[in-house]
ZALUM-970984 format. One record per residue: z, x, y of N, C-alpha, C in turn; residue in one letter. Coordinates in steps of 0.001 Angstrom, whole numbers, plus 500000, padded with zeros to 6 digits. Atoms other than C-alpha are relative to their C-alpha. Layout:
% residues N
ZXYZXYZXYa ...
This chain:
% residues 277
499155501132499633482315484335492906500726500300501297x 499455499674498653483730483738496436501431500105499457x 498461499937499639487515484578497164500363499310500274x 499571500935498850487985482244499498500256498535499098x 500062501343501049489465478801498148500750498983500748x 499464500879499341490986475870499550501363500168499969x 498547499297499523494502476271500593500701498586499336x 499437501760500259496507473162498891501264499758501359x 499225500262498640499372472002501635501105500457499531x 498868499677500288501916473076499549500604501808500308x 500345498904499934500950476681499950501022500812501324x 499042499117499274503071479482501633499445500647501078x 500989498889498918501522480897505080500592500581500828x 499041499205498751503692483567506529499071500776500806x 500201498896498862502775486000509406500629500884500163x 498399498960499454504762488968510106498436500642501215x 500407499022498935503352490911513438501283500882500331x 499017498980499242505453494273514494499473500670500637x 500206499176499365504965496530516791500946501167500611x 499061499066499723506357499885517645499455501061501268x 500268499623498668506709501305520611501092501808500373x 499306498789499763507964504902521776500765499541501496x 499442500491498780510939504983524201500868501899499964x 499720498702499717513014508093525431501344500252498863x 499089499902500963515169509286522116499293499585498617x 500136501154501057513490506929519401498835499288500115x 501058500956500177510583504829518259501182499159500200x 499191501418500286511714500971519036499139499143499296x 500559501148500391510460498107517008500105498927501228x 499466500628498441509832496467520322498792498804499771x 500537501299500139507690493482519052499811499259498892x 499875500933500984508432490923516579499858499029499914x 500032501847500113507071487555515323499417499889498527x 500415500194501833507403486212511850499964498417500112x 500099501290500065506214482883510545499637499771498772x 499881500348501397507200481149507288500526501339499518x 498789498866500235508779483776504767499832501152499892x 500479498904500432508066487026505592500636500617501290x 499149499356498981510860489363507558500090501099500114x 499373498261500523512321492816507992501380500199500466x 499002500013499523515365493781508351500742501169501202x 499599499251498591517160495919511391498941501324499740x 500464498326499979515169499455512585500769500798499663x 499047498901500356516896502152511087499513501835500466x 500213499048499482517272505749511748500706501293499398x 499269498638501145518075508180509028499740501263500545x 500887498799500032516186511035510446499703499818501566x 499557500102498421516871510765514571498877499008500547x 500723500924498941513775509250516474499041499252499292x 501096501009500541511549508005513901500448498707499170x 499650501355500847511903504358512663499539499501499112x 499798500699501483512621502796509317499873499211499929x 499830501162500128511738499439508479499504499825498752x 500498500609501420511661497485505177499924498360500231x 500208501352499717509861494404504967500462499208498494x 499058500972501116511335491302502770498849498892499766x 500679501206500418509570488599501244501121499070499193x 499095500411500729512314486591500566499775498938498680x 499627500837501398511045483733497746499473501380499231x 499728499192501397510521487160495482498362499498499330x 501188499903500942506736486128494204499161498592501269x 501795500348499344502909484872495514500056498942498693x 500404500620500447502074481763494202498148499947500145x 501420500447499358497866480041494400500219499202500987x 500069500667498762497296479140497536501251500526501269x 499237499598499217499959481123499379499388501060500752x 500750499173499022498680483410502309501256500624500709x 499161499042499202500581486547503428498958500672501046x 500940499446498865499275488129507074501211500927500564x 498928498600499628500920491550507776498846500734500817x 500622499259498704499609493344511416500979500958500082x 498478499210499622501640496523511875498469500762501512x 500322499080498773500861498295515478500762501117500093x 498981498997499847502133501689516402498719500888500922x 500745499812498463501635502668519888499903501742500467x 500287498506499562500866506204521288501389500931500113x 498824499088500675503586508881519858501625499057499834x 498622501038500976505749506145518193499545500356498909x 499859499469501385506536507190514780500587498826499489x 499338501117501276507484504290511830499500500492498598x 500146499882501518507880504423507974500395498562499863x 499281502055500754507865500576506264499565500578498617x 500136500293501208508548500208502894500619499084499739x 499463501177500766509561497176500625501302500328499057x 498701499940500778512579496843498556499819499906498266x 500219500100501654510805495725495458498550499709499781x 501174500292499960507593494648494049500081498996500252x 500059501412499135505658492003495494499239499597498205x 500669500966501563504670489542492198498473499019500634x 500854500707499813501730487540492183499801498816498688x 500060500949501713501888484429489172498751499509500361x 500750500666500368499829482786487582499609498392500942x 500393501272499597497749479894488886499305499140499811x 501022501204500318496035476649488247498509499975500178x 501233499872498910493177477771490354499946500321501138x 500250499358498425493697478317494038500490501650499892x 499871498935499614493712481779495164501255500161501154x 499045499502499033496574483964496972499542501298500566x 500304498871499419495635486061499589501143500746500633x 498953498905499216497595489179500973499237500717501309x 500726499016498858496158491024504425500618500362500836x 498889499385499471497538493773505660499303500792500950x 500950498979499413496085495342508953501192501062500590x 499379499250499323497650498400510243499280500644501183x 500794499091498810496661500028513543501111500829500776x 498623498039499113498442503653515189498732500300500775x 500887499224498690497118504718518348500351500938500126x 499592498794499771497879508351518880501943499960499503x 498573499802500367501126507984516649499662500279498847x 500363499071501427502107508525512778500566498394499729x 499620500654500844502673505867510494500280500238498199x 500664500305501690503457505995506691500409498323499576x 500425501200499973502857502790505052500452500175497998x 500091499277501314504989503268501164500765498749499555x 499365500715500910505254500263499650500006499586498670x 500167499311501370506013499520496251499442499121499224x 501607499928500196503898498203493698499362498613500101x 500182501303500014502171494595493399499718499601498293x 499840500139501722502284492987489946499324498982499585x 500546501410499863499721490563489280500253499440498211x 499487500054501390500965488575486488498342499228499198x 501323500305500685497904487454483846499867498414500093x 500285501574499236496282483738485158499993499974501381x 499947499861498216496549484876489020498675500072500396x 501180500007499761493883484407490960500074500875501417x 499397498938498888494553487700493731498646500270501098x 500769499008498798493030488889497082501062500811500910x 499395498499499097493823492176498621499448500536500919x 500702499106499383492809493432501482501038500807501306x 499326499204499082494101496005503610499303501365500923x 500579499237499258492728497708506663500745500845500749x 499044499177499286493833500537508377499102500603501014x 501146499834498924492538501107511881500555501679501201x 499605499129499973493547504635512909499168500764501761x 500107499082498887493015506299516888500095500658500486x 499692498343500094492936509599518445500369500719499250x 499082499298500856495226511536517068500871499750498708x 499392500756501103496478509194514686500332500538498908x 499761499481501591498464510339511453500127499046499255x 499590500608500783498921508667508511499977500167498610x 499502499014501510500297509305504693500452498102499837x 499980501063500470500076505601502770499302499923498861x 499949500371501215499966504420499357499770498498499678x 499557501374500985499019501031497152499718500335498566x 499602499667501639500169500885493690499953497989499098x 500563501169500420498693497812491647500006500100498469x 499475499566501237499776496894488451499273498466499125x 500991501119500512497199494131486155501128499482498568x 499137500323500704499843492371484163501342500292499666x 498849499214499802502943493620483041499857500742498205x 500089499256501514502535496077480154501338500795499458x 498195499627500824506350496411479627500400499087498966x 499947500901500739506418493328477674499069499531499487x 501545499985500873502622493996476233499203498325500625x 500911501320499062500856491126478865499317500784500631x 501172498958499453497581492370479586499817498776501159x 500656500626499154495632490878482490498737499194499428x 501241501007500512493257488468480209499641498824500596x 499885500842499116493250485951482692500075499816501046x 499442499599498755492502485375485853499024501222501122x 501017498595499109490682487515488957500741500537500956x 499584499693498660491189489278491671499255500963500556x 500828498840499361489870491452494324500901501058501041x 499504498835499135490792494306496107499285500846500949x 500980499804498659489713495261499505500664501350500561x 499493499008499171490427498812501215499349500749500986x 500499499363499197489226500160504340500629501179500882x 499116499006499037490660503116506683498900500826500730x 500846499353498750488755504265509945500677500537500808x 499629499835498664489221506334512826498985500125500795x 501098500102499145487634505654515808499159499156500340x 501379500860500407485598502901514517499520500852498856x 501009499414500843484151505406512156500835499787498468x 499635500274501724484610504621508051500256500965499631x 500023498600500465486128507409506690500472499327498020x 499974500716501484487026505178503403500128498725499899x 499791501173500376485878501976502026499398499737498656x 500264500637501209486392500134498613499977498890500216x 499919501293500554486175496822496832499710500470498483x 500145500044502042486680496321493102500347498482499751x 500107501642500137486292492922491701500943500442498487x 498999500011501829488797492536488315499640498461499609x 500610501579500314486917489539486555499649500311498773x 500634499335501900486869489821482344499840500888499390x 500143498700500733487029492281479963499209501163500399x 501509499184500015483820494148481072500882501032501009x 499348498981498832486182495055484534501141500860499464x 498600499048500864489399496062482394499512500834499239x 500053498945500804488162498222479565498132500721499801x 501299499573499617484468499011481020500219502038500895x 499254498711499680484242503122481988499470500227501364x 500490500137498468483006502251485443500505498881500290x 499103500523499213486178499990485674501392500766499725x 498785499683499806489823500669484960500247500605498476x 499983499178501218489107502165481126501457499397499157x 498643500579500878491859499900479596501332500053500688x 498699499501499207494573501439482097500830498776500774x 499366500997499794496799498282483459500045500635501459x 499870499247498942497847500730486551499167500715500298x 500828499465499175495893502086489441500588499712501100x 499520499425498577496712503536492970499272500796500699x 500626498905498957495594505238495695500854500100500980x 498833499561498656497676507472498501498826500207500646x 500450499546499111495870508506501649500573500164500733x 499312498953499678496890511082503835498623500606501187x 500888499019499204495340512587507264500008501601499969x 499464498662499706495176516160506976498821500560500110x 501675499216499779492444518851508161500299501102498513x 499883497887500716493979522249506356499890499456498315x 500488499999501795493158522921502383501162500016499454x 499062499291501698496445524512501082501277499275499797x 499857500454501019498390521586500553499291499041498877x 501093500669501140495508520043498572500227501266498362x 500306499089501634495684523260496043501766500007499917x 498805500141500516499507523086495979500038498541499266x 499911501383500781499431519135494963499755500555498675x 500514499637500720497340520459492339500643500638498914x 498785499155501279499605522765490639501223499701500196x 498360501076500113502456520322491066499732499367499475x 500446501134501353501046517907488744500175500209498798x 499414499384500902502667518368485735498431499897498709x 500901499936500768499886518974482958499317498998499126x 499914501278500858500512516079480887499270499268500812x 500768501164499225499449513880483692499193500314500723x 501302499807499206496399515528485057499043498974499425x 501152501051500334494252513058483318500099498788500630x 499721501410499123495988510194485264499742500026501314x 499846500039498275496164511591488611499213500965500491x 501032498945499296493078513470490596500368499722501308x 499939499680498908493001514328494090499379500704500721x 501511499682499643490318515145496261500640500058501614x 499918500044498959489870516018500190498791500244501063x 501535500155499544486774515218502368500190499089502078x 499632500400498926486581514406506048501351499790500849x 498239499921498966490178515190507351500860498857499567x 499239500886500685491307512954504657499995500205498550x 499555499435501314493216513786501606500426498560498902x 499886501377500986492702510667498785500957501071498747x 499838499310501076494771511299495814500159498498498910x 500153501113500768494366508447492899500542500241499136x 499194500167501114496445507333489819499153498867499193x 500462500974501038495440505457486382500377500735498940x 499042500190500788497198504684483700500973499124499721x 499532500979500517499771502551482144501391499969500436x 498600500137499866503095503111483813500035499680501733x 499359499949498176504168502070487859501016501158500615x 498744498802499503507459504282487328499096501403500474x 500201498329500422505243507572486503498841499640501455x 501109500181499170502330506040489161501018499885501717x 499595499845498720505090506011492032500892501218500081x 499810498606500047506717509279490829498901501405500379x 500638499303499237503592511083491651499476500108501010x 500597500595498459502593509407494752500943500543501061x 499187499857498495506358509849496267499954501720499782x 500173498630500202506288513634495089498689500967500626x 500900499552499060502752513821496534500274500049501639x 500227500212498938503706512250499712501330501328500746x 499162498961499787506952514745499843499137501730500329x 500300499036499593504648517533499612499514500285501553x 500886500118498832502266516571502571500965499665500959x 498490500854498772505038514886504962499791501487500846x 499790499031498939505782518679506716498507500452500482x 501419500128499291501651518943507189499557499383500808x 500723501492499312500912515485508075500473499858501366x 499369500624499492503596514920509791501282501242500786x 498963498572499637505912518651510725501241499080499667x 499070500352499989508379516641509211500538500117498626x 499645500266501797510559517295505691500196498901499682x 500126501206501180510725514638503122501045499519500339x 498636501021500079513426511916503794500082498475499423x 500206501379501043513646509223501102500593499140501110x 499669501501499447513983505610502357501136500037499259x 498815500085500852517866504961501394499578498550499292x 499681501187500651516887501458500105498948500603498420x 500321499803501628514732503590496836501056500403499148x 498879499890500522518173504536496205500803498758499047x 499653500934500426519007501148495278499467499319498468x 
């Protein structure tokens, strides 16, 4: 079945474009244009030259037929971290589809990309896609965390599709691409789909060297090695989650990404103050 669906007029079609630019002291967020509801709020600067931004979706949930378009740029040794404030929702719908597309592109800079999780509620009809277009020297340490109903209040995902699109190149060259279709039982509790698990994630992470791949490893607390593997192949370190919780699926992601940060990035771990909240 196609994705693609007619857009009704009522439908939500924001834009956000940013761009970040290196200046003498500081990355600047030196290009902004948003259209319909989708903002961020001031650059911040917890941690001296590299910039903070959290993006907003202010109505709080994805209807059918609403279209989000997120471009992030980051220009040759400009450094940014974006993360969100909360999850992004996705409801239920009559029928039209809501798409999300998120391209990122770093030219010889670092980006991480840690936002938090998406929640598709059961009757949604979802598209995901998110490309990440990565040059020269390019770093990057990014996470999506996807959650098929809400299994805090026992609502499975019996209803309803969606797809999920992920690409990440440098160069032009594919160094990782998925698609997973979520369409009927067969995709939820099939063992060449999601094995009953509601939650699933994936971090990615540029790195050449091995030894924090075998430290991750024996930081994973025992209990949850069956949820969370982690693998490293072409100067890129995947590490994946599944299972039934978001809390425990963004507790090992930000704990992963804490480890790697002074590799990736020669930089220690500095929480976003708005996960404080």
């Amino acid at each position: 079945m196609a994705i693609a669906a007619e857009q009704p007029e009522s439908g939500w079609c924001a834009k956000l474009r940013l761009g970040f630019r290196k200046s003498p002291g500081k990355t600047l967020l030196a290009d902004r244009f948003r259209e319909g509801p989708l903002a961020v709020q001031k650059a911040l600067y917890p941690e001296g030259e590299l910039c903070h931004v959290y993006l907003l979706h202010p109505p709080g949930g994805v209807a059918g037929g609403d279209t989000l378009d997120i471009a992030i740029r980051v220009a040759h040794d400009a450094s940014a971290l974006i993360t969100t404030p909360g999850a992004s929702k996705f409801y239920r719908s009559s029928g039209p589809w809501a798409h999300q597309y998120q391209t990122l592109k770093v030219i010889d800079g670092s980006l991480e990309w840690l936002p938090q999780e998406n929640i598709l509620f059961p009757g949604a009809n979802v598209g995901l896609s998110t490309s990440i277009q990565l040059s020269g020297h390019a770093k990057f340490i990014g996470w999506e965390i996807h959650c098929l109903g809400r299994p805090a209040v026992n609502e499975r995902f019996d209803r309803g599709e969606a797809v999920f699109s992920f690409n990440l190149s440098r160069n032009d060259q594919p160094l990782l691409i998925e698609r997973l279709l979520i369409s009927g039982e067969k995709s939820l509790q099939g063992a060449a789909g999601l094995r009953g698990n509601p939650v699933f994630g994936t971090l990615c992470a540029t790195l050449e060297e091995e030894m924090p791949l075998q430290r991750i490893r024996q930081h994973i607390p025992a209990r949850h090695r069956h949820e969370f593997g982690v693998t490293q192949m072409d100067g890129l370190l995947v590490a994946r989650y599944l299972g039934d919780s978001t809390e425990r699926a963004r507790h090992l992601f930000t704990e992963t990404w804490r480890l790697l940060r002074p590799a990736v990035l020669s930089r220690p771990a500095c929480n976003p103050r708005i996960w404080n909240t």
